[in-house]
N, C-alpha and C positions, 0 to 999 in steps of 0.2 A: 651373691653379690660380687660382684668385680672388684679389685685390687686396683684401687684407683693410685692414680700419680697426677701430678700435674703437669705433665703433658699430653694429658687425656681429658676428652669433652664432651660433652651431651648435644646433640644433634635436635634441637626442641620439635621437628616435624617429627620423627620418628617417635617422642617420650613423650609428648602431652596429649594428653587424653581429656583434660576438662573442657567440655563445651562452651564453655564461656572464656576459652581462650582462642584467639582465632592466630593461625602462623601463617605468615605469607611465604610462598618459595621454600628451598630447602636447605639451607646455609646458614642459616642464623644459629647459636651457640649458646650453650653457657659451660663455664668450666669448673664440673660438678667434683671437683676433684678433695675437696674440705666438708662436704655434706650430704646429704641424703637426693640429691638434684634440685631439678628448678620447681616441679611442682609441690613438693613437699616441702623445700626450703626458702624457697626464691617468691613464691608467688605469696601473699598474705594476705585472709582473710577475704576469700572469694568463693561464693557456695560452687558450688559443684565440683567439691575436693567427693575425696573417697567417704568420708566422715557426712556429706550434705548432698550427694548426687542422687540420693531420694528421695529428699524433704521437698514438701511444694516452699518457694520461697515466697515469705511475706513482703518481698517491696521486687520490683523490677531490679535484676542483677545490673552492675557496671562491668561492661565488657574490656577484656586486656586484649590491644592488637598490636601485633609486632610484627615488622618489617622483615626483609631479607638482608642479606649480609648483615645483620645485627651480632653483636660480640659483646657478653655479659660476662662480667669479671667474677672470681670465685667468690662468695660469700654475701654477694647482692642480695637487695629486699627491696621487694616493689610489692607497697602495700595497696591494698584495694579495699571499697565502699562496705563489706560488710559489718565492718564493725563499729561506723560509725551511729552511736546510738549516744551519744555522750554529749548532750547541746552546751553548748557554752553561755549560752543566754540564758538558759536555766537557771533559777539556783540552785539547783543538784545536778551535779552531774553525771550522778549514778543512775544505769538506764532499768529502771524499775521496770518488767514485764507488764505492769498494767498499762504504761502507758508506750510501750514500745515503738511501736507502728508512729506515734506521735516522732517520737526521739528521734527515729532514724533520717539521718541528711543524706543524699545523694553525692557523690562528689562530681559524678560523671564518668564518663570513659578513658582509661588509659591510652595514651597510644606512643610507640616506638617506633619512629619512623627506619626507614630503611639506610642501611650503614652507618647506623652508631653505634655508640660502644659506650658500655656504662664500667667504669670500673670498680676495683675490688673494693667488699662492703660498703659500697654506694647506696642508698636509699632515694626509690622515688615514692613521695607521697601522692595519695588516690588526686585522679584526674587529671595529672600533668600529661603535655606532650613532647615528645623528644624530637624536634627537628630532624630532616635530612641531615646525615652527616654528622651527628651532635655527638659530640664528648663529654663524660661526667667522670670529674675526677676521684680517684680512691676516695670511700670515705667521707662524700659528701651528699649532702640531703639536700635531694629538689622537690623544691614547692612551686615552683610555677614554671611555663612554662620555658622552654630552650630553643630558639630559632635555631634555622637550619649552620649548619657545620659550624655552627658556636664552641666555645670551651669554657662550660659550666664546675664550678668547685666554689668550696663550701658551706656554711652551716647558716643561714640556706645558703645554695648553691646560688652564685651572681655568675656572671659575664667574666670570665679571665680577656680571653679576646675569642677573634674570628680565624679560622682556619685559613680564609682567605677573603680578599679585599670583595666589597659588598658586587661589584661587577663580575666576576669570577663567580660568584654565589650561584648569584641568578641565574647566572648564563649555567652552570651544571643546574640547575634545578630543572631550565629548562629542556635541557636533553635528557630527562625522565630514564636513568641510567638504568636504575633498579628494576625499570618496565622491561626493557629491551628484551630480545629473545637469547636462549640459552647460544644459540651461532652469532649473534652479532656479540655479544660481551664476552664471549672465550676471545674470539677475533681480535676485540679494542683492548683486551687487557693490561698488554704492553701500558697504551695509553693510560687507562683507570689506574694504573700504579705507575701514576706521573704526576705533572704539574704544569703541562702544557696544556690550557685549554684550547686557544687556535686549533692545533694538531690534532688534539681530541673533536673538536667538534667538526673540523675538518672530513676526519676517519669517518665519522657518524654520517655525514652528509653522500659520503663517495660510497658508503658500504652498501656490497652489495649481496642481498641472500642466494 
């Protein structure tokens, strides 16, 4: 085991191996530096860990997809659909193996869109999605979902604000930054670590491969 610090990170294309995680690109992060990494610690309750990656599973798996340039702060938890067995409509809501199969709700798919950043011991609960751009502040639990470059915090997680005015939004969502080729976003960098949209979207128009 590595002598972790906290300025050291887990590269998630490189460390996840569970099939029912899918990684886009190869920049995305978590900063394993407090635990065991993302798939032992960070991901929860998802079959095809090391412990269920030969069991046939009894219900269709919810799939975890994560974006590129994504940035998961240390000690996050993004829970997923297999443990829900616990109906609330019940009057027990203890998941009795006889009736298992009955019990189990779906939440759906998680998904992390590309360039957000969940930060430290954040939790996201099964099904949410995380906008382009979206922020989650230390420490807080999202239950539903986070438009793009929103800034989501606390218990749940509401709308702090917008990273920027809803026109500026759009207009980067529509330059599909995240898609671009590894030569065009080295090139625009400058710009992506700015605040000029014009000039950005400018760059994007003139570049040439």
């Amino acid at each position: 085991m590595k002598n972790k610090h906290w300025t050291q990170f887990e590269l998630l294309h490189q460390t996840v191996k569970n099939q029912n995680i899918h990684i886009k690109g190869s920049h995305s992060y978590y900063s394993d530096a407090y635990d065991d990494g993302f798939e032992a610690s960070v991901v929860r309750y998802l079959h095809g860990d090391e412990h269920t990656k030969d069991r046939d599973p009894r219900w269709p798996i919810d799939q975890l997809y994560i974006g590129d340039y994504v940035c998961i702060g240390a000690e996050a938890v993004i829970l997923m659909g297999g443990n829900h067995t616990h109906r609330s409509d019940w009057f027990s809501l203890y998941p009795f193996m006889e009736s298992i199969d009955e019990a189990y709700q779906s939440k759906g798919d998680t998904y992390i869109g590309d360039g957000a950043w969940i930060g430290m011991r954040a939790m996201l609960m099964p099904g949410v999605t995380l906008g382009e751009g979206a922020i989650v502040a230390a420490n807080s639990i999202v239950t539903k979902d986070a438009p793009p470059y929103a800034i989501v915090g606390g218990n749940p997680a509401a709308i702090i604000k917008y990273r920027f005015d809803e026109t500026t939004i759009h207009r980067l969502i529509a330059l599909k930054i995240y898609d671009w080729s590894p030569e065009k976003f080295d090139a625009l960098k400058p710009l992506i670590c700015a605040s000029n949209i014009d000039a950005l979207e400018a760059a994007s128009r003139d570049f040439k491969a």
